[in-house]
C-alpha positions in Angstrom: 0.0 0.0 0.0 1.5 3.4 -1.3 2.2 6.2 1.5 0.5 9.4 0.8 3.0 12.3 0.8 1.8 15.6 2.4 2.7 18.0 0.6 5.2 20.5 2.3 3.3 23.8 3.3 4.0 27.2 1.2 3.9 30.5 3.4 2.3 33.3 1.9 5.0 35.7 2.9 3.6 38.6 1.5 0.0 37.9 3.3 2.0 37.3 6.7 3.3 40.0 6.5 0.2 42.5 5.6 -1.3 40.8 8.2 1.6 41.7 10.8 1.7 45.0 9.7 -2.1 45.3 10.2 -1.3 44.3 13.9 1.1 46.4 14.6 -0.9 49.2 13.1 -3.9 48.4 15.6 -3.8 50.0 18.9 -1.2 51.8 20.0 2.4 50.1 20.7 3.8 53.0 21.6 2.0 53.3 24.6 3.5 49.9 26.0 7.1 50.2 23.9 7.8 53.8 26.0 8.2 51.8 29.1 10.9 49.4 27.6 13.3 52.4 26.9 16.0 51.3 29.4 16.8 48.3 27.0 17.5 50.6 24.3 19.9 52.3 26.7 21.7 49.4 27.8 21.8 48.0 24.5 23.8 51.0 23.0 26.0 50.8 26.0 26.4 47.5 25.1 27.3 48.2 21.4 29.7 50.8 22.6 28.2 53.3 20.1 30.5 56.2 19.9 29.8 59.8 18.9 29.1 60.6 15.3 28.5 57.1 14.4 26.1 56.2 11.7 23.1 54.1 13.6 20.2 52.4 11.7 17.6 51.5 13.8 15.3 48.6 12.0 11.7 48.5 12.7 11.9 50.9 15.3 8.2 51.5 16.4 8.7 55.0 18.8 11.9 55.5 18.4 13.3 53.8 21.9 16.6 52.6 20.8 16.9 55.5 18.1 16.4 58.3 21.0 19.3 56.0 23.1 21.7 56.4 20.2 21.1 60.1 19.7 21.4 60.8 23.7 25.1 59.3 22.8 25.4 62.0 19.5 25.2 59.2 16.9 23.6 60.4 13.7 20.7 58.3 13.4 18.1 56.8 11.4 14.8 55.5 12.3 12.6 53.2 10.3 9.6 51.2 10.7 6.5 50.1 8.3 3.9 52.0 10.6 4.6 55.7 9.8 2.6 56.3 12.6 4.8 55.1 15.1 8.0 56.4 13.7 6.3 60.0 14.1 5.6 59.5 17.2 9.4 58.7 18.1 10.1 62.3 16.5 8.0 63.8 18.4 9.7 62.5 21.6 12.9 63.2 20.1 11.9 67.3 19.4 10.6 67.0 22.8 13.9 66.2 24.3 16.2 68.5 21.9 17.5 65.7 19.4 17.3 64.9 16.0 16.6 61.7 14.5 15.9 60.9 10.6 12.6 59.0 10.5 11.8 56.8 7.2 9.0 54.4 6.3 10.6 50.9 5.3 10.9 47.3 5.2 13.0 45.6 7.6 13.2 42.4 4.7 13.9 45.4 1.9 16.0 48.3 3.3 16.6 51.3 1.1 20.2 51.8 1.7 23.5 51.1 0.3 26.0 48.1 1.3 27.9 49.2 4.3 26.4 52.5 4.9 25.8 52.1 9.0 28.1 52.1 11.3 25.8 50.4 13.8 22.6 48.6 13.1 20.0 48.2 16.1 16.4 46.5 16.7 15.0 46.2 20.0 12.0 43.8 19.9 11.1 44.7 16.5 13.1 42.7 13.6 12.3 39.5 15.2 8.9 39.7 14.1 9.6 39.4 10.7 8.0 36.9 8.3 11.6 36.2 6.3 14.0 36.0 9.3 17.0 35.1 6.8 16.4 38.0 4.7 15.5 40.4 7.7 19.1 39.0 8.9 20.9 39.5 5.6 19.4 43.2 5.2 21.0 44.1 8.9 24.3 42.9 7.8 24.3 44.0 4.2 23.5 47.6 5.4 26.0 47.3 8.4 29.6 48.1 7.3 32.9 45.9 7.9 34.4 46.3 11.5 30.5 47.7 12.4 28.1 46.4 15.0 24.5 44.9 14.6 22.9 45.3 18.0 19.6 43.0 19.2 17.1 42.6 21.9 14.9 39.8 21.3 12.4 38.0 23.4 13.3 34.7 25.0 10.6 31.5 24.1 10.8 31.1 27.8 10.4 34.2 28.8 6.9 36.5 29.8 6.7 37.6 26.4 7.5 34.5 24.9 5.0 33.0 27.0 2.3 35.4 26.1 2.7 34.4 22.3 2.5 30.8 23.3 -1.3 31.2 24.8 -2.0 33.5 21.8 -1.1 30.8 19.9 -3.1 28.3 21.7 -6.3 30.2 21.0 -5.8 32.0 17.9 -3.0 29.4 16.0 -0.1 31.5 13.8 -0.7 30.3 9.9 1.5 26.7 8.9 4.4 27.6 8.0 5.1 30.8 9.9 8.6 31.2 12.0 7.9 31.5 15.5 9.5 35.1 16.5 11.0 33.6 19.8 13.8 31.7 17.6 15.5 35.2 17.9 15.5 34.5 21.5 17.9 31.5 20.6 21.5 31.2 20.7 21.4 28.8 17.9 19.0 30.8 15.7 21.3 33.8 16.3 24.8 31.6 15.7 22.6 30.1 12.1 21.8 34.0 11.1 24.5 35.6 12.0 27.6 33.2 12.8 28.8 33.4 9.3 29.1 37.2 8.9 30.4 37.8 12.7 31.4 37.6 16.0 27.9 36.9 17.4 27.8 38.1 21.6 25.3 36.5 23.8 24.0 37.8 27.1 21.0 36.7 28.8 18.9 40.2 30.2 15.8 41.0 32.0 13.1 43.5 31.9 10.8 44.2 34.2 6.8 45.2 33.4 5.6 47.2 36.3 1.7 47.9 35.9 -1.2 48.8 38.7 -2.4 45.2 38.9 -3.2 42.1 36.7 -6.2 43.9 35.3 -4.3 46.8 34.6 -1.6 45.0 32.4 -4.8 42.9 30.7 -6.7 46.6 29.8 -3.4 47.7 28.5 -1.9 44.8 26.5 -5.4 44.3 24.9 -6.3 47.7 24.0 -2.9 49.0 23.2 -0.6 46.0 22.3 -1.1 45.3 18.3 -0.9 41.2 18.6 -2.7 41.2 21.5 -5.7 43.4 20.6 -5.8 41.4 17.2 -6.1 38.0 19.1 -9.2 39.6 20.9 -10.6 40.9 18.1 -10.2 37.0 16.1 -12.8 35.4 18.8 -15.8 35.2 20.1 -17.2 36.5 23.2 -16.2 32.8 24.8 -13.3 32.9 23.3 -12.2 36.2 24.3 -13.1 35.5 28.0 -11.3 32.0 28.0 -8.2 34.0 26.5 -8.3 36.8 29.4 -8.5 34.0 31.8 -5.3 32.5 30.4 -3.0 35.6 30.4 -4.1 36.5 33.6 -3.2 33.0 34.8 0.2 33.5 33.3 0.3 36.8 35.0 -0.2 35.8 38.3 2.7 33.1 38.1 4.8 35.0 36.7 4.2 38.4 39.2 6.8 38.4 41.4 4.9 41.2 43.4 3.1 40.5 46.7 1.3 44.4 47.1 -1.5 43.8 44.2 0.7 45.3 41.8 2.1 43.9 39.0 5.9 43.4 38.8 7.3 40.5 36.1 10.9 39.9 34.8 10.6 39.1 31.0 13.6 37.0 30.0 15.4 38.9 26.8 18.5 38.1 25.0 20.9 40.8 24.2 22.7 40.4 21.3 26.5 42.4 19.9 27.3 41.3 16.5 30.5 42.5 15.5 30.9 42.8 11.6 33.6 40.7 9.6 
């Protein structure tokens, strides 16, 4: 009796990622990317940007990693698909006396010249892209010899990480699709970047401080792209037995004992130093 083959499954790349950028579009990420701006900060300390350096920062949302490169006199350049978002990281940077170039692009397509960065950064934002080998080779193609490409990425195993996993569980990503969290990974990392590096590894934590469980549920749903999206995919029942889930992950992971809400969120920090 002959085996039937399945045949392999064929990502719509292009229709992942419309429908990423339709997330990301929704609500408002600046409201919970603003509190992550310490990681931006240790991340260019990290990098060891110096002063007058070219920086790129790749799918940028509001600007937290480009505003810690310019408090450090880089001359930098911010881009993201949601024009929204990049505006409202030049409005933070007027606020605070800096400039910062702001351009609407594709992390998977950038509109620059081989080795025309000095630095390349992404905090939380290139490893959501649908073509994680060509997201990779655009960083390093733009990046020039003896430069640094600079990463924060979510751990699988961390609170973020863990989020996504009960998203997934109730709203499942299409076949095919590259879990984000493999930028978390050491070996991910080592497979996209190995070959064009040294790749730097440190294991980092950031801490989401909200009023209470309900307080980081209203926020995260309302204001957190993916999130609000996963809402919006199910039913009333489905919706309620979703909530229940992230606030059971919540209160395992609070490490508070006042009502409030504090939670490390394991992240990997990432230095790759350009061959």
């Amino acid at each position: 009796m002959q085996a039937t083959l399945t045949p392999p499954v064929v990502l719509d790349i292009a229709a992942l990622k419309s429908r990423q950028q339709a997330a990301w579009s929704s609500g408002d990420y600046a409201v919970v990317g603003t509190t992550l701006q310490i990681v931006g900060e240790t991340l260019c300390e990290a990098m060891d940007l110096r002063a007058g350096s070219k920086v790129l920062d790749v799918a940028a949302g509001n600007g937290n990693a480009s505003l810690a490169a310019a408090r450090r006199w880089c001359d930098v350049t911010a881009t993201d698909y949601v024009p929204e978002l990049l505006e409202k990281g030049r409005l933070r940077a007027v606020a605070e006396g800096m400039t910062i170039r702001t351009e609407t692009a594709d992390a998977e397509n950038l509109p620059y010249a081989d080795g025309a960065f000095d630095a390349v950064i992404s905090t939380f934002g290139v490893m959501f892209t649908p073509d994680q080998e060509k997201a990779a080779a655009e960083l390093v193609r733009v990046c020039r010899p003896g430069g640094r490409i600079g990463l924060a990425n979510w751990m699988p195993a961390g609170f973020i990480g863990q989020v996504f996993k009960v998203i997934g569980s109730h709203v499942p990503p299409p076949a095919g699709a590259p879990s984000p969290a493999l930028w978390g990974t050491p070996a991910r990392l080592e497979a996209l970047f190995g070959a064009e590096g040294e790749v730097r590894i440190a294991e980092r934590s950031f801490a989401f401080r909200y009023r209470s469980p309900a307080h980081w549920l209203d926020v995260f749903r309302t204001w957190y792209g993916p999130v609000l999206k996963a809402f919006a995919a199910l039913p009333a029942e489905g919706q309620a037995a979703l909530a229940a889930d992230l606030l059971a992950l919540v209160g395992r992971a609070n490490v508070a004992v006042d009502g409030t809400v504090v939670i490390p969120s394991a992240y990997l920090e990432v230095v790759v130093v350009r061959r």
